[in-house]
SEVEXBA-86358 format. One record per residue (C-alpha): residue number from 1; x, y, z. Coordinates in steps of 0.001 Angstrom, whole numbers, always signed. Example, Ala and Ser with C-alpha at 12.3 -4.5 7.8 and 13.67 -1.06 7.14 Angstrom:
<pts>
(1; (+12300; -4500; +7800)),
(2; (+13670; -1060; +7140)),
</pts>
This chain:
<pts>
(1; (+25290; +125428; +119058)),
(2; (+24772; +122509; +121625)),
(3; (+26463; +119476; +122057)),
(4; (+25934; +116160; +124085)),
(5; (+29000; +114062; +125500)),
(6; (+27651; +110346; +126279)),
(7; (+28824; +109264; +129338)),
(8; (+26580; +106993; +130797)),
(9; (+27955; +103782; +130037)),
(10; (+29238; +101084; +132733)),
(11; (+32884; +100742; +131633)),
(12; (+32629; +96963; +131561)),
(13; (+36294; +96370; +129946)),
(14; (+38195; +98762; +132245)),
(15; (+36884; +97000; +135537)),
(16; (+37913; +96644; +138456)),
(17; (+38684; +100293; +137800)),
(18; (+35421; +100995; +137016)),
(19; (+33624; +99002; +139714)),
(20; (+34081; +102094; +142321)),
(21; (+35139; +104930; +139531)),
(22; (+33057; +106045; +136510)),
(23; (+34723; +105494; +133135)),
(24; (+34296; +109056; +131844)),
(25; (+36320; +110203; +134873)),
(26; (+39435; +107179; +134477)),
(27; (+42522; +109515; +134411)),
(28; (+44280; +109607; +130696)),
(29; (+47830; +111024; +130991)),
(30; (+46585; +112782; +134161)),
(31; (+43347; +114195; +133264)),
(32; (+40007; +112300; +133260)),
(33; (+39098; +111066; +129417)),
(34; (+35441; +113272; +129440)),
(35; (+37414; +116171; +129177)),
(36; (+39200; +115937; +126290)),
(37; (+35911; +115580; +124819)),
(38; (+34789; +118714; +126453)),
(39; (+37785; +120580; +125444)),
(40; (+37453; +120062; +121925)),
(41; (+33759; +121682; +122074)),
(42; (+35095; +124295; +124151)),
(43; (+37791; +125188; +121613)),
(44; (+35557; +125674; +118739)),
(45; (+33138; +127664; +121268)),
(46; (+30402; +124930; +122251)),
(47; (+29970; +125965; +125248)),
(48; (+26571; +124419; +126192)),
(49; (+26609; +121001; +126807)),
(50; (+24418; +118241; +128051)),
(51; (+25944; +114722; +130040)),
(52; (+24117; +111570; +130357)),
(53; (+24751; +110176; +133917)),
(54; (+24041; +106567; +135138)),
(55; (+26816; +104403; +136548)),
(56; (+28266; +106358; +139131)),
(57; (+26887; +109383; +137554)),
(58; (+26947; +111094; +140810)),
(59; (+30814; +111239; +140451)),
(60; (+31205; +112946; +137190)),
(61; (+28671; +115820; +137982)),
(62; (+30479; +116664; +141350)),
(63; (+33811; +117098; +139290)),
(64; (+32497; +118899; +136510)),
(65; (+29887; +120710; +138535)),
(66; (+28478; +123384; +136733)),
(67; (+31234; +123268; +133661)),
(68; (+32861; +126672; +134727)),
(69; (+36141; +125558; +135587)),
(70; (+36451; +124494; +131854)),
(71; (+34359; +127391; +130435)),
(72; (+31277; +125593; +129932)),
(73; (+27839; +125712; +130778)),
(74; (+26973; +122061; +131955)),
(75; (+23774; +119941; +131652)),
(76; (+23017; +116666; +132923)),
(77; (+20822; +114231; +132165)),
(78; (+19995; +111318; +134700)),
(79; (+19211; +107987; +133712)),
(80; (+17746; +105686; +136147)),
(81; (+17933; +103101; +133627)),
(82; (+20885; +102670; +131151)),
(83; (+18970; +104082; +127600)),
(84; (+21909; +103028; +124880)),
(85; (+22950; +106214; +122877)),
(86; (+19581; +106481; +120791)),
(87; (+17326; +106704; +124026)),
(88; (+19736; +108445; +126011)),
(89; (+20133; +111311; +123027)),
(90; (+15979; +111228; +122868)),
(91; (+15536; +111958; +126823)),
(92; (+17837; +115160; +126022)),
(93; (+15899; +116373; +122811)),
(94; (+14108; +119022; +125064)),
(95; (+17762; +120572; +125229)),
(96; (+18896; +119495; +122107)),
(97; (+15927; +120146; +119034)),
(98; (+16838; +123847; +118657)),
(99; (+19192; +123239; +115972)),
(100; (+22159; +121703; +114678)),
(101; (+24153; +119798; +117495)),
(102; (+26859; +117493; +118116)),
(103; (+27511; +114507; +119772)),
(104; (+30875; +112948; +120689)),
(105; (+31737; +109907; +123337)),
(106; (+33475; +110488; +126086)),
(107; (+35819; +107455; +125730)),
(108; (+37900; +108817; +122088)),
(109; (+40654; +110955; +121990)),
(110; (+40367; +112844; +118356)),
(111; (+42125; +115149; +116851)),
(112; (+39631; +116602; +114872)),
(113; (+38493; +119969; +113442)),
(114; (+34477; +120620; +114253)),
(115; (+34538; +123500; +111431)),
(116; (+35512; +120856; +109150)),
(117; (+32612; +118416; +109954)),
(118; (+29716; +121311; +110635)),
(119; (+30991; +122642; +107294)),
(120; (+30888; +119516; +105682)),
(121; (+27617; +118359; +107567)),
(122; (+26173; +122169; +105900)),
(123; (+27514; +121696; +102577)),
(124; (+25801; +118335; +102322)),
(125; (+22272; +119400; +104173)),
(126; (+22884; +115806; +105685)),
(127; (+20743; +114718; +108558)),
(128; (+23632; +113458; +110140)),
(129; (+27315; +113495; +109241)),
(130; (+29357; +110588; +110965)),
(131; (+32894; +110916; +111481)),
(132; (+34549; +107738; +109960)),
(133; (+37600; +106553; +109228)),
(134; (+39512; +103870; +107188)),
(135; (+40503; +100859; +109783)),
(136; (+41311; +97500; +109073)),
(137; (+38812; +95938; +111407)),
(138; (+36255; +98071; +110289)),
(139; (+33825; +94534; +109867)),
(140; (+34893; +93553; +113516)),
(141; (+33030; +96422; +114671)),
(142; (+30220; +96972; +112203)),
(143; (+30962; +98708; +108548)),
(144; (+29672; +101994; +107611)),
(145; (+30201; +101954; +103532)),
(146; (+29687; +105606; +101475)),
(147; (+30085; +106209; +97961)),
(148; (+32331; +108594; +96624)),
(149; (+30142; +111515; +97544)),
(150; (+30459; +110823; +101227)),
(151; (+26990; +109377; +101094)),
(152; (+26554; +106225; +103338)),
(153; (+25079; +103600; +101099)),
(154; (+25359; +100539; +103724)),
(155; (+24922; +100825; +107375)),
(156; (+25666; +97635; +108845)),
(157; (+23292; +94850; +107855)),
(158; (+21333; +97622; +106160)),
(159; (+21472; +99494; +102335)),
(160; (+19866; +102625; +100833)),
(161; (+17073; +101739; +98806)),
(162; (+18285; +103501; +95355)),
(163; (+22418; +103430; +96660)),
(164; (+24523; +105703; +95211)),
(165; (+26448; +104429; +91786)),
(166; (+30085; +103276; +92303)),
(167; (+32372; +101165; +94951)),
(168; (+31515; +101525; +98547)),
(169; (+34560; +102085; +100770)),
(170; (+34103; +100604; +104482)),
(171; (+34496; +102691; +107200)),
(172; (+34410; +102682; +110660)),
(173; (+32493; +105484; +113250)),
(174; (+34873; +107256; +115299)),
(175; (+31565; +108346; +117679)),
(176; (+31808; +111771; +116711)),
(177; (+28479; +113084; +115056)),
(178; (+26573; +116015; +113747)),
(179; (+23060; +115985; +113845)),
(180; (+19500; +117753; +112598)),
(181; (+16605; +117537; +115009)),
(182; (+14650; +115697; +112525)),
(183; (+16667; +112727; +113610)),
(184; (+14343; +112870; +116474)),
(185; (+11371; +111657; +114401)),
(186; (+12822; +108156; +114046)),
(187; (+13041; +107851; +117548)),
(188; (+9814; +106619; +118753)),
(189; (+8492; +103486; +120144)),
(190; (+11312; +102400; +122192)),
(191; (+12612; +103722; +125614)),
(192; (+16043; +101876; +124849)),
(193; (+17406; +101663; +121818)),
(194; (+20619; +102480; +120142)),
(195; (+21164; +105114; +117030)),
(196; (+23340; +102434; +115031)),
(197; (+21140; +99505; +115436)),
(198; (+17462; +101220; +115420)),
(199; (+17619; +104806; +114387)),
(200; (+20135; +105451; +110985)),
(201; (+18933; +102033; +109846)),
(202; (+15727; +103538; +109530)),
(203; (+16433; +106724; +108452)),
(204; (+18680; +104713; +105842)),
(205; (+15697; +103261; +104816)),
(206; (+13732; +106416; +104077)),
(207; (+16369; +107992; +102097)),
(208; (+17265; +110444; +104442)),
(209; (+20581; +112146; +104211)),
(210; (+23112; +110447; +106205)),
(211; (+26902; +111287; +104952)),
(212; (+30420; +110209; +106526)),
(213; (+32975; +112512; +106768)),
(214; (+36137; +110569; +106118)),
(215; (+39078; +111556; +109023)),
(216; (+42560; +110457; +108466)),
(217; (+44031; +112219; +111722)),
(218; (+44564; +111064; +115381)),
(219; (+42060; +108655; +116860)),
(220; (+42063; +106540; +119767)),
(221; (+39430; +104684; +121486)),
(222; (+40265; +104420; +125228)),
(223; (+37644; +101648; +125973)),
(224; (+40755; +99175; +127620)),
(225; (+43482; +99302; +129650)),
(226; (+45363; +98278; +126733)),
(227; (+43997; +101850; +124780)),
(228; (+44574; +103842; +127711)),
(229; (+47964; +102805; +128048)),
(230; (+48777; +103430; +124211)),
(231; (+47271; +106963; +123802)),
(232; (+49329; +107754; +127150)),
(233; (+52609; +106525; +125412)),
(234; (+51904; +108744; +122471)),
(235; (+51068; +111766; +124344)),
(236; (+54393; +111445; +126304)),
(237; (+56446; +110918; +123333)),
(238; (+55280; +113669; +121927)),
(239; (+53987; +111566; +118581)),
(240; (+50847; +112978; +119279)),
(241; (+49849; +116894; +120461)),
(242; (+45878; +117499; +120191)),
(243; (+45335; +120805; +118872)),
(244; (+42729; +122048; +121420)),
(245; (+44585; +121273; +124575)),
</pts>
């Protein structure tokens, strides 16, 4: 199995560190945030990986190199211009359309088990399986809603034609993902384009099967300072000890 870590994003909330650093590589507890990410795959034996590069994109592939210092077998992918997460996953279909693949940000911590969601995401033939999990500001940051099935109903501004009978709970993506190639046929038209806003919505539309796993274990986006600082605090302490590390 493949996976893709998205790293290509500017980091706009942790300048000035990011003004002369990449985010993926701002150090968390010592070790830059893409590889926890990377460690996780590793763990559960995905091994080949693919990296979006474009701020400062030079930066990460000279650290990671080639991926063999973690065990990996690393693949990059260059953008010129910054694609959002749908066109940045569709300029790495050529590496990523052989099967069932995985893609996580680089900027969450997660303790999660991948044999849980690929055997969830297999149980369900889903599409896509979304990681999501119950938060309080769930509409601050755009509500995924599934039925009792796991079965995302509503996606944003968007519903499932013939939803799913039954209360919808609200949930919110942790960006960890598994993924069918046919995803890849709702990408076309745009170079830029992001899977939340363009691509599920229309694969929502067409019935396709898109399912949330629900996760109720360790999450942390490290998007601020603020984050950083937190999941840092909770690593120390001890409160917190990610499986795969």
């Amino acid at each position: 199995m493949k996976a893709m870590v998205l790293a290509a994003g500017l980091g706009q909330r942790l300048r000035p560190m990011t003004d002369s650093l990449p985010k993926a590589l701002i150090p968390v507890r010592g070790r830059p945030m893409i590889e926890y990410p990377l460690l996780l795959l590793s763990h559960y034996g995905i091994r080949e990986i693919i990296i979006n590069l474009h701020h400062l994109g030079e930066q990460i592939e000279e650290h990671l190199g080639d991926g063999k210092k973690l065990g990996l077998k690393i693949s990059y992918s260059r953008e010129e211009k910054l694609l959002d997460t749908g066109g940045g996953i569709l300029k790495a279909r050529s590496f990523l359309e052989d099967g069932t693949f995985i893609v996580i940000n680089s900027d969450v911590l997660i303790d999660l088990s991948l044999n849980d969601l690929l055997a969830y995401h297999s149980e369900k033939k889903a599409a896509a399986t979304l990681v999501l999990r119950p938060d309080p500001r769930a509409d601050e940051y755009g509500p995924i809603e599934i039925a009792e099935s796991g079965q995302i109903g509503r996606f944003l501004n968007w519903q499932l034609p013939n939803p799913p009978r039954g209360a919808l709970r609200k949930l919110m993506f942790t960006g960890v993902q598994a993924m069918e190639p046919e995803v890849f046929e709702y990408m076309d038209g745009e170079l830029t384009f992001g899977l939340t806003r363009t691509t599920y919505p229309k694969m929502l539309l067409r019935g396709e099967a898109l399912y949330g796993l629900t996760f109720h274990g360790y999450w942390q986006d490290l998007g601020t300072p603020e984050r950083i600082r937190e999941a840092e605090e909770e690593l120390s302490r001890g409160e917190v000890k990610l499986h795969y590390l």
